[in-house]
PQR file of N, CA, C, O and H, with PARSE charges and radii, in Angstrom:
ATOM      1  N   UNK A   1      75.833  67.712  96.690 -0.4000 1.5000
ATOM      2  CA  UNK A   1      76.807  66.698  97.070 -0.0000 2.0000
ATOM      3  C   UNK A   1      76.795  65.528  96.084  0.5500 1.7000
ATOM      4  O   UNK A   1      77.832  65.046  95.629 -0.5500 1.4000
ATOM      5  N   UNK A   2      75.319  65.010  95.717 -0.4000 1.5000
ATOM      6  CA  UNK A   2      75.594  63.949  95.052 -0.0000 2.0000
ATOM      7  C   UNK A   2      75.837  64.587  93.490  0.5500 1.7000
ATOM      8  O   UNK A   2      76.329  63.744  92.740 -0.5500 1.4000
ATOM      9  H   UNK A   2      74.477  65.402  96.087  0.4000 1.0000
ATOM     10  N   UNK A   3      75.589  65.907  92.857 -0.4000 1.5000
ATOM     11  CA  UNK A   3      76.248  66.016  91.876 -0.0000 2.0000
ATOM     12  C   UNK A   3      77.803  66.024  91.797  0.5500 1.7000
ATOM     13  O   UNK A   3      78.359  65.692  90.750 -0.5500 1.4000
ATOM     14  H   UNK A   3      75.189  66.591  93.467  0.4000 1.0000
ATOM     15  N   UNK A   4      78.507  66.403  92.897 -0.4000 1.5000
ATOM     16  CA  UNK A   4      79.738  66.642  92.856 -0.0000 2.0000
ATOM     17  C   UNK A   4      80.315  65.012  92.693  0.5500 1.7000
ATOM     18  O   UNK A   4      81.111  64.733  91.796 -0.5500 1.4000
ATOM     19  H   UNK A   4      78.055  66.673  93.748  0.4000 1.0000
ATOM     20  N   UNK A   5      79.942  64.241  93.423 -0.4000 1.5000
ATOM     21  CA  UNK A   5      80.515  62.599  93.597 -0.0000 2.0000
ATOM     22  C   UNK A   5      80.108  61.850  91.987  0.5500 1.7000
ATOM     23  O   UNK A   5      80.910  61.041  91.522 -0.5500 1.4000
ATOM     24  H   UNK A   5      79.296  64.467  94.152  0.4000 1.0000
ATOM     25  N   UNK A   6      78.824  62.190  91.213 -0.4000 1.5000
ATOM     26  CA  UNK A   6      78.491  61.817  89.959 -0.0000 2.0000
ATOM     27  C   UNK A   6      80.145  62.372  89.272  0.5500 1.7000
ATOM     28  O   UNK A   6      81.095  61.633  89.011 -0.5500 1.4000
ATOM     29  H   UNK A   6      78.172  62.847  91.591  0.4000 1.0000
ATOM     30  N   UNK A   7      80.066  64.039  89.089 -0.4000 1.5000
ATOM     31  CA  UNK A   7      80.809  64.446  87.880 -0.0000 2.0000
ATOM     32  C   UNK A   7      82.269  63.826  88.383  0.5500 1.7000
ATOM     33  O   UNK A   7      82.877  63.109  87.588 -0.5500 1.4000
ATOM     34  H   UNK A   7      79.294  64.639  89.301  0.4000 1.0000
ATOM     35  N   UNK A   8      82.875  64.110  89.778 -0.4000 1.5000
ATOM     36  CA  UNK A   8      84.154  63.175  90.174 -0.0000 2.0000
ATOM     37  C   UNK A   8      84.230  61.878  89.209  0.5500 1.7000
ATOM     38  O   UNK A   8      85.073  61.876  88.312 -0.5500 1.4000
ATOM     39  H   UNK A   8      82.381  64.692  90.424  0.4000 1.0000
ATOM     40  N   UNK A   9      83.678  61.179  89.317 -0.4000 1.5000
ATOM     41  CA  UNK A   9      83.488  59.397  88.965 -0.0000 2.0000
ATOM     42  C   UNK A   9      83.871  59.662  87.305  0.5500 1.7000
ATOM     43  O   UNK A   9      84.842  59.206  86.701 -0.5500 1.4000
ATOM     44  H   UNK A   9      82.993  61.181  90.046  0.4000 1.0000
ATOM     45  N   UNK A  10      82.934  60.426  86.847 -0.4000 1.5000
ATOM     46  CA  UNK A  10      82.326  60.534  85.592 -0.0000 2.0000
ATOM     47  C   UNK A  10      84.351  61.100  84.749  0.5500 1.7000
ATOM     48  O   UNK A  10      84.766  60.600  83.704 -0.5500 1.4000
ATOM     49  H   UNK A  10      82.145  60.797  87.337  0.4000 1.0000
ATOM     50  N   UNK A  11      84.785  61.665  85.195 -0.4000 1.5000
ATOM     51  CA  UNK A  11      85.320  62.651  85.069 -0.0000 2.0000
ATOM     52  C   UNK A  11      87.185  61.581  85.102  0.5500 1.7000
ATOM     53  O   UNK A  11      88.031  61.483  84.213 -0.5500 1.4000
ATOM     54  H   UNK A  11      84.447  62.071  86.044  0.4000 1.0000
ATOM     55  N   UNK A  12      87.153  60.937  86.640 -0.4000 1.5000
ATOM     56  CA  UNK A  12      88.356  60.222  86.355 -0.0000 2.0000
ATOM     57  C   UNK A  12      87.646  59.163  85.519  0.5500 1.7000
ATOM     58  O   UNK A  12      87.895  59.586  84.390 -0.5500 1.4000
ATOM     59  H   UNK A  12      86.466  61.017  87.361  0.4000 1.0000
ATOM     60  N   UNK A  13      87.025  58.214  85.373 -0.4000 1.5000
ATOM     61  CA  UNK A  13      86.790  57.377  84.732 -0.0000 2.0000
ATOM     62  C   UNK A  13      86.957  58.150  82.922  0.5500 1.7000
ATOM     63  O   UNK A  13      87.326  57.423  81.999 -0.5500 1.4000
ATOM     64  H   UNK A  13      86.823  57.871  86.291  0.4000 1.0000
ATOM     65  N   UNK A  14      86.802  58.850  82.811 -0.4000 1.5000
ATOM     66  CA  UNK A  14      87.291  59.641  81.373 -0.0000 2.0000
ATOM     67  C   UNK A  14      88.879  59.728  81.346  0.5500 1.7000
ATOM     68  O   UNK A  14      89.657  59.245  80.523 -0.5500 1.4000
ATOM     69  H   UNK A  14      86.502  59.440  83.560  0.4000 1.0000
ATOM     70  N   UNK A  15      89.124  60.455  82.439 -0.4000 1.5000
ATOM     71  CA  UNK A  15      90.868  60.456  81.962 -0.0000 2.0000
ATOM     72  C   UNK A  15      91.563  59.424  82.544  0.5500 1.7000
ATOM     73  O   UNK A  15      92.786  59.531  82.455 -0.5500 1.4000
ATOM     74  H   UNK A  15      88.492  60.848  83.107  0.4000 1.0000
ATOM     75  N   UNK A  16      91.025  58.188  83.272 -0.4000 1.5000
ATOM     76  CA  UNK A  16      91.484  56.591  82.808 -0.0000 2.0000
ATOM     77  C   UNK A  16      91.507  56.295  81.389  0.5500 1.7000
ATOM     78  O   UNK A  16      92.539  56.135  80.737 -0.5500 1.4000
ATOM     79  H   UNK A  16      90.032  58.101  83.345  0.4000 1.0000
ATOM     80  N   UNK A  17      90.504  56.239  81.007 -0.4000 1.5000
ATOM     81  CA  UNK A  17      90.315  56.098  79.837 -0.0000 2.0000
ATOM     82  C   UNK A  17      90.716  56.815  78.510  0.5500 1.7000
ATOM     83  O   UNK A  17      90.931  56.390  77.375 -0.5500 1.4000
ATOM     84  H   UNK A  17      89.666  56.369  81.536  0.4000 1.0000
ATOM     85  N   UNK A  18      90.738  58.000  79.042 -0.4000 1.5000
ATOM     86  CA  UNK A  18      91.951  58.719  77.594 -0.0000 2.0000
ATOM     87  C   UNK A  18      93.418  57.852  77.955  0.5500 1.7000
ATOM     88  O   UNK A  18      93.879  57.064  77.129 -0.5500 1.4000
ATOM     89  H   UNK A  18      90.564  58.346  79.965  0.4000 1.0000
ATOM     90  N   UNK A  19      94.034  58.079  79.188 -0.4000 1.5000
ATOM     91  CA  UNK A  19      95.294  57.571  79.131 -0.0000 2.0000
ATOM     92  C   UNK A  19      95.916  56.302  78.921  0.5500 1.7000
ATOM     93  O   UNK A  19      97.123  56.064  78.913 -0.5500 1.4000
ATOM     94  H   UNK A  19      93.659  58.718  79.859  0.4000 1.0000
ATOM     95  N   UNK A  20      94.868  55.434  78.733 -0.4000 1.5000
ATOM     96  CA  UNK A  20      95.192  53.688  78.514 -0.0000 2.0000
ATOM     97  C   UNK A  20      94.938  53.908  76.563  0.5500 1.7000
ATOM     98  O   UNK A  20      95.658  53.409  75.699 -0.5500 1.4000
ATOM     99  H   UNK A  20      93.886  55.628  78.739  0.4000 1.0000
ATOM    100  N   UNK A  21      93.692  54.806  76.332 -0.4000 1.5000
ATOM    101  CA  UNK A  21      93.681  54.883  74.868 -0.0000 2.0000
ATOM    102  C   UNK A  21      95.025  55.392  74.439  0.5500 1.7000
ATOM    103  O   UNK A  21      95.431  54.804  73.436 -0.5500 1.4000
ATOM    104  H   UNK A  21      93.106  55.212  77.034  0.4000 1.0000
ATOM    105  N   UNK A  22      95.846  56.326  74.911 -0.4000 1.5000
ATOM    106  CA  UNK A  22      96.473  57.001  74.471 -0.0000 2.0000
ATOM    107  C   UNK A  22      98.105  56.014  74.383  0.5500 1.7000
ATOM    108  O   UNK A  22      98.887  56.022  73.433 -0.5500 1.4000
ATOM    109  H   UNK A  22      95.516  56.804  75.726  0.4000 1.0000
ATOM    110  N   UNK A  23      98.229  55.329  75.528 -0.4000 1.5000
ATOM    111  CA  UNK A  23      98.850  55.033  75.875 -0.0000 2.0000
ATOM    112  C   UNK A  23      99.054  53.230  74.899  0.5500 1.7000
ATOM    113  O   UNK A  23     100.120  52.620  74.811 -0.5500 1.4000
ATOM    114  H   UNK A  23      97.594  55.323  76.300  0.4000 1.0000
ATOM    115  N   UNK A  24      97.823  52.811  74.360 -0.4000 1.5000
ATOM    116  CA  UNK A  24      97.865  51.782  73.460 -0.0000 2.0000
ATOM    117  C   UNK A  24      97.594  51.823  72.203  0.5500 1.7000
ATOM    118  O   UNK A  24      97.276  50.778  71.635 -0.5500 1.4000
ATOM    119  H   UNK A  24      96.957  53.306  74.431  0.4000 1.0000
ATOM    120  N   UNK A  25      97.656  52.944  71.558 -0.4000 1.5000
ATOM    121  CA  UNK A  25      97.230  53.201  70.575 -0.0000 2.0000
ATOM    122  C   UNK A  25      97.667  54.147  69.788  0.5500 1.7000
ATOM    123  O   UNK A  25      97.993  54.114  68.602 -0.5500 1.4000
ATOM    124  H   UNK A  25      97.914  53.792  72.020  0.4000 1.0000
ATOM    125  N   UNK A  26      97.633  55.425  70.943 -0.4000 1.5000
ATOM    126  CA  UNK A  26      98.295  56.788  70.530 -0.0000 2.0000
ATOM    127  C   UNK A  26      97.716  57.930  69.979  0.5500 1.7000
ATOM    128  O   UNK A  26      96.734  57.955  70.721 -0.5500 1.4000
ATOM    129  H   UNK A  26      97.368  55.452  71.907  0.4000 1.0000
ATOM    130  N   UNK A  27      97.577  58.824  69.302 -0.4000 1.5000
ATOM    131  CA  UNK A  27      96.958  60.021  68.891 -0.0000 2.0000
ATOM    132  C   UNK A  27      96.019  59.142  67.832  0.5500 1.7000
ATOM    133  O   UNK A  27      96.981  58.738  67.180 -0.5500 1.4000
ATOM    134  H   UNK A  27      98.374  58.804  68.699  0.4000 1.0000
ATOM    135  N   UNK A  28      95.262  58.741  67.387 -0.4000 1.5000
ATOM    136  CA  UNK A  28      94.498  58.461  66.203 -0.0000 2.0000
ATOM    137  C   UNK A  28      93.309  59.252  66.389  0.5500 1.7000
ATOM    138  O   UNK A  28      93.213  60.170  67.204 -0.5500 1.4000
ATOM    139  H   UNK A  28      94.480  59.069  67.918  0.4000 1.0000
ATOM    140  N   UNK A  29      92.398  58.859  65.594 -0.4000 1.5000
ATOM    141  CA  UNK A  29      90.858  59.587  64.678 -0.0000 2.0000
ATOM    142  C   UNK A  29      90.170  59.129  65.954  0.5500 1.7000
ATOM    143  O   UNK A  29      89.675  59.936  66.742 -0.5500 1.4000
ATOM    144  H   UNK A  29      92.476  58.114  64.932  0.4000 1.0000
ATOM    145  N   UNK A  30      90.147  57.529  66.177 -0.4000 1.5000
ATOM    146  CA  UNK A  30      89.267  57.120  66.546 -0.0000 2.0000
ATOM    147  C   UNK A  30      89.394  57.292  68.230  0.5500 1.7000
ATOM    148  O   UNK A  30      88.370  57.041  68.865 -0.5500 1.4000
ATOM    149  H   UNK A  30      90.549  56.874  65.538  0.4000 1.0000
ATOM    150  N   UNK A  31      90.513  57.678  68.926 -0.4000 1.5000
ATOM    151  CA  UNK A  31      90.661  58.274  69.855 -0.0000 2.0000
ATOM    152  C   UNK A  31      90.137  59.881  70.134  0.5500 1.7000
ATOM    153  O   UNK A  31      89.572  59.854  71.227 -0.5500 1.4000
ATOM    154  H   UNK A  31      91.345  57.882  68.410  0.4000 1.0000
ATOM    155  N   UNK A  32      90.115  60.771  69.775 -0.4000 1.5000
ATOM    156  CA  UNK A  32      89.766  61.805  69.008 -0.0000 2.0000
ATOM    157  C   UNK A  32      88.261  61.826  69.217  0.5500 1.7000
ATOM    158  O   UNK A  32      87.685  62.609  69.973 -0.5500 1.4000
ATOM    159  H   UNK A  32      90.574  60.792  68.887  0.4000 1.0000
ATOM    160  N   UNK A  33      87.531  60.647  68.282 -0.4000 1.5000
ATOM    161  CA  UNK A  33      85.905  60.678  68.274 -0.0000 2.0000
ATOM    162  C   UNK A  33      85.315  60.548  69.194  0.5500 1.7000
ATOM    163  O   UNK A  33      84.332  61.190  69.564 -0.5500 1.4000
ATOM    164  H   UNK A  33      87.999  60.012  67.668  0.4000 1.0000
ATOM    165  N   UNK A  34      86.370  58.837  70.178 -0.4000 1.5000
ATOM    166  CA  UNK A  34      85.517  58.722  71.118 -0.0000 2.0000
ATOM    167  C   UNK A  34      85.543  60.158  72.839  0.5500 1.7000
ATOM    168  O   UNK A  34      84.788  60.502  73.749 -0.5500 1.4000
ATOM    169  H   UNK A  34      87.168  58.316  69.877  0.4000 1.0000
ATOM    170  N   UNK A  35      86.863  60.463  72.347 -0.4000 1.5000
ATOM    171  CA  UNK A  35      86.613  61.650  73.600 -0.0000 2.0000
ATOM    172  C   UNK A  35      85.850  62.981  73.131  0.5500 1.7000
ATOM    173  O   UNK A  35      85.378  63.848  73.865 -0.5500 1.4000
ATOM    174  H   UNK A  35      87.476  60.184  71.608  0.4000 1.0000
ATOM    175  N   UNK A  36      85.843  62.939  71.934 -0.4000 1.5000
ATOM    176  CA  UNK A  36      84.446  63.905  71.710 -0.0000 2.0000
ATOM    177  C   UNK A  36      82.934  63.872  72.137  0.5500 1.7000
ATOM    178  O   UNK A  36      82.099  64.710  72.479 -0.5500 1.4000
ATOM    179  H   UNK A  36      86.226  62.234  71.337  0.4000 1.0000
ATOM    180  N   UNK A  37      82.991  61.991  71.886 -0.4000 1.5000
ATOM    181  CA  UNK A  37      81.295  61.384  72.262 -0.0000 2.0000
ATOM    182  C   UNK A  37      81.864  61.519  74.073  0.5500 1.7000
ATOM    183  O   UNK A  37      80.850  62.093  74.471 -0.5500 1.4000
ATOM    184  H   UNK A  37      83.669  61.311  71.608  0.4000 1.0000
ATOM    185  N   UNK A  38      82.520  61.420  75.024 -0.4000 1.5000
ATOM    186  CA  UNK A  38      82.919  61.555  75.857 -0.0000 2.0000
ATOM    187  C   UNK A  38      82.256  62.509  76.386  0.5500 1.7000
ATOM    188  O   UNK A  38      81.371  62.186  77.179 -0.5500 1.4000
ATOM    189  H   UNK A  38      83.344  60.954  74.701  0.4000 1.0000
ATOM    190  N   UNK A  39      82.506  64.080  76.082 -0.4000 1.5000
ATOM    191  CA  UNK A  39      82.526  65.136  76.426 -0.0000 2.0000
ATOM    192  C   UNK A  39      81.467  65.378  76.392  0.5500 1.7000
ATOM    193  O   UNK A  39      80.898  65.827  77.386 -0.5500 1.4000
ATOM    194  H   UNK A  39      83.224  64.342  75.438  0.4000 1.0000
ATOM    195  N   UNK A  40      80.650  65.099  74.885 -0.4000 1.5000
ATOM    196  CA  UNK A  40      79.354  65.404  74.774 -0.0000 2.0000
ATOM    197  C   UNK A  40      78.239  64.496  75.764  0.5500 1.7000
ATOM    198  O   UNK A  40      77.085  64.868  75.976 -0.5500 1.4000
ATOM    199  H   UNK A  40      81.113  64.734  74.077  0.4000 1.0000
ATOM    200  N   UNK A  41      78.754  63.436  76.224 -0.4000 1.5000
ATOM    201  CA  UNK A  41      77.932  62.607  76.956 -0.0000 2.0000
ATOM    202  C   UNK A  41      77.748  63.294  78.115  0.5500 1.7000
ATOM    203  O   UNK A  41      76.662  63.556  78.632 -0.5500 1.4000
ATOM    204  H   UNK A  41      79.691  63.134  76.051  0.4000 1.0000
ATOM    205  N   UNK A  42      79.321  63.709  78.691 -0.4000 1.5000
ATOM    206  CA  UNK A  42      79.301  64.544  79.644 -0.0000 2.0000
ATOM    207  C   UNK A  42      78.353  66.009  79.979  0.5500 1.7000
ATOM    208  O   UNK A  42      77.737  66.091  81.041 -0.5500 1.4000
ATOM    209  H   UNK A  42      80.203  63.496  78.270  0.4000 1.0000
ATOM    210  N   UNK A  43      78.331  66.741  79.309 -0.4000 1.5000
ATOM    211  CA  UNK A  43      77.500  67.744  78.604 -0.0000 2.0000
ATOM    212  C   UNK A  43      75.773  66.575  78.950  0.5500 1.7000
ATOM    213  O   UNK A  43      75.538  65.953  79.986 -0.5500 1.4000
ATOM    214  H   UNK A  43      78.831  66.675  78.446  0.4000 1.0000
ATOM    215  N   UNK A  44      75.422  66.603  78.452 -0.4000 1.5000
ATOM    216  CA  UNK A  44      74.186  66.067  78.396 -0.0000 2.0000
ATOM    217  C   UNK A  44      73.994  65.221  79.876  0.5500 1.7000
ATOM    218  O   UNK A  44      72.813  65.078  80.192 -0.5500 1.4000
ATOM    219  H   UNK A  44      75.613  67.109  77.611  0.4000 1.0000
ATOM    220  N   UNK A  45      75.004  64.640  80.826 -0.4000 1.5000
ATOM    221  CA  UNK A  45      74.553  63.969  81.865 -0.0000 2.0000
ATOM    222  C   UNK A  45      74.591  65.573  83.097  0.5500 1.7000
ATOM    223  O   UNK A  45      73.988  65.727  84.160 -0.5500 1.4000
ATOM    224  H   UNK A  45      75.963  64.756  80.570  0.4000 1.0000
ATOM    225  N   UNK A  46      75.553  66.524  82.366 -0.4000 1.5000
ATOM    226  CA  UNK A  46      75.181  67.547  83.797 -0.0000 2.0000
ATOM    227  C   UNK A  46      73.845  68.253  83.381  0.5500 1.7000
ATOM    228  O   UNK A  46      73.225  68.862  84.253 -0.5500 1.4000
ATOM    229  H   UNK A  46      76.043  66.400  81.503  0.4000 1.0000
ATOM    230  N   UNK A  47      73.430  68.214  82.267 -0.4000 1.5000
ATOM    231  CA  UNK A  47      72.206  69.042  82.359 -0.0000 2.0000
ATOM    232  C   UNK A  47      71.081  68.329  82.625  0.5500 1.7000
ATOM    233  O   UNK A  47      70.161  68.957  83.149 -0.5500 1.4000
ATOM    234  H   UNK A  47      73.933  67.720  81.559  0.4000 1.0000
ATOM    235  N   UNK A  48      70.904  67.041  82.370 -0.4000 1.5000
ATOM    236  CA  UNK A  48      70.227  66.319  82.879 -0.0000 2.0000
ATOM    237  C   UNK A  48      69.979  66.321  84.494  0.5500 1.7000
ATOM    238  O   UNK A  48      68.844  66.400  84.962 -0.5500 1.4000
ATOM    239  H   UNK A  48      71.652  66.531  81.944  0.4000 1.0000
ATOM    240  N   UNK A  49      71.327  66.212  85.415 -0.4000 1.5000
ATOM    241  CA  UNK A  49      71.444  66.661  86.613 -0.0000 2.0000
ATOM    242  C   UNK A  49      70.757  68.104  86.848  0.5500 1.7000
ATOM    243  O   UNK A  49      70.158  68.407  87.880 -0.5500 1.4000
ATOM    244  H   UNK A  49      72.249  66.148  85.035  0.4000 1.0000
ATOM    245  N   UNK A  50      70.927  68.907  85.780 -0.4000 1.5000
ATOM    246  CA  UNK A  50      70.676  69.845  86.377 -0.0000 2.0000
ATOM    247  C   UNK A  50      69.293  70.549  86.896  0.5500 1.7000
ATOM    248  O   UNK A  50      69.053  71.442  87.708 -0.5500 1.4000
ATOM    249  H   UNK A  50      71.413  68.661  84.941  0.4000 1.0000
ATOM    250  N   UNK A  51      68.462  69.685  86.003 -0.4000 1.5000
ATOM    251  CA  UNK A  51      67.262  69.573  85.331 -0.0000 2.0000
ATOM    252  C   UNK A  51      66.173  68.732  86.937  0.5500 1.7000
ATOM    253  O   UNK A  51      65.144  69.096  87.505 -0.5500 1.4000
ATOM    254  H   UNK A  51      68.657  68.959  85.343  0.4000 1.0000
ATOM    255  N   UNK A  52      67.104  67.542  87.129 -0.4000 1.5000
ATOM    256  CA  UNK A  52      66.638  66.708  87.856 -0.0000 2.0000
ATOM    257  C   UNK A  52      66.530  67.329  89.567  0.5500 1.7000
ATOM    258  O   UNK A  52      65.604  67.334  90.377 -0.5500 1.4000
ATOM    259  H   UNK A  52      67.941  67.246  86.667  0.4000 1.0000
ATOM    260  N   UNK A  53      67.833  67.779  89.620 -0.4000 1.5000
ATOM    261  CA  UNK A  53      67.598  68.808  90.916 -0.0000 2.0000
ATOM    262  C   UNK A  53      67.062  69.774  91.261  0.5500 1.7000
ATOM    263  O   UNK A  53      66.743  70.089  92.408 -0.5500 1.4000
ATOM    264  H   UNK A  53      68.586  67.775  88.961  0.4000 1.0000
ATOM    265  N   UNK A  54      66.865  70.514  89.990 -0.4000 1.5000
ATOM    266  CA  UNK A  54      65.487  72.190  89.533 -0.0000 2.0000
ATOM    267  C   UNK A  54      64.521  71.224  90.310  0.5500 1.7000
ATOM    268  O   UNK A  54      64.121  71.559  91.425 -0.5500 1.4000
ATOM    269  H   UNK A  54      67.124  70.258  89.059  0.4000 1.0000
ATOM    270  N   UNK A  55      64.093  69.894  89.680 -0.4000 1.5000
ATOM    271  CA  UNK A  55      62.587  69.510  89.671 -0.0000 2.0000
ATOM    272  C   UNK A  55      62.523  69.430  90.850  0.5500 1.7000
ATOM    273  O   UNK A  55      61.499  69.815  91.415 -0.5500 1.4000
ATOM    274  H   UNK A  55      64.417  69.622  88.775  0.4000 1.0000
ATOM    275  N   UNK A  56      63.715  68.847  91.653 -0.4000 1.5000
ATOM    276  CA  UNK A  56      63.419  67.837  92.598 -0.0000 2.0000
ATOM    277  C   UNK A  56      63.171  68.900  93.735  0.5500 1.7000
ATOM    278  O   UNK A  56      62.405  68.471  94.598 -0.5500 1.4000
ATOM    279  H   UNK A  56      64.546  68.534  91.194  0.4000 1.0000
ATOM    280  N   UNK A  57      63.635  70.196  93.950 -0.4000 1.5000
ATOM    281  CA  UNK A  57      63.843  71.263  95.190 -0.0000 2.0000
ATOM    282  C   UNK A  57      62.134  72.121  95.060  0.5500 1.7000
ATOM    283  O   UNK A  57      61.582  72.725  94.139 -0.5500 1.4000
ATOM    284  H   UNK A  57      64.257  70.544  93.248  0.4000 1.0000
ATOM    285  N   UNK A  58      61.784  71.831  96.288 -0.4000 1.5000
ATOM    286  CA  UNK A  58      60.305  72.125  96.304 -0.0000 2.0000
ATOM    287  C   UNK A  58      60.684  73.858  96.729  0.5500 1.7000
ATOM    288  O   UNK A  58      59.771  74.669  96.889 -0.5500 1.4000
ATOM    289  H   UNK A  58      62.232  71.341  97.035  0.4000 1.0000
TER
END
């Protein structure tokens, strides 16, 4: 449950954020990079989750 409510959050708060980038700026590089570091952040916070709940289940 609480992974599902993390990646929700995680997830609109990203495509807020693509669409105000996109929307003030437009297709550029630096739009581009940061939803790459985006994705990859993403990537690295579910395995972290995933990691944390392995440990945590006796």
């Amino acid at each position: 449950m609480f992974e599902k409510a993390v990646y929700g959050i995680f997830i609109v708060s990203v495509l807020t954020w693509m669409t105000l980038a996109l929307a003030t700026e437009g297709l550029t590089f630096d739009v581009i990079a940061q939803a790459g570091s985006f994705l990859l952040l993403g990537v690295v916070m579910s395995l972290l989750l995933e990691r944390s709940c392995e440990s945590a289940t006796p």
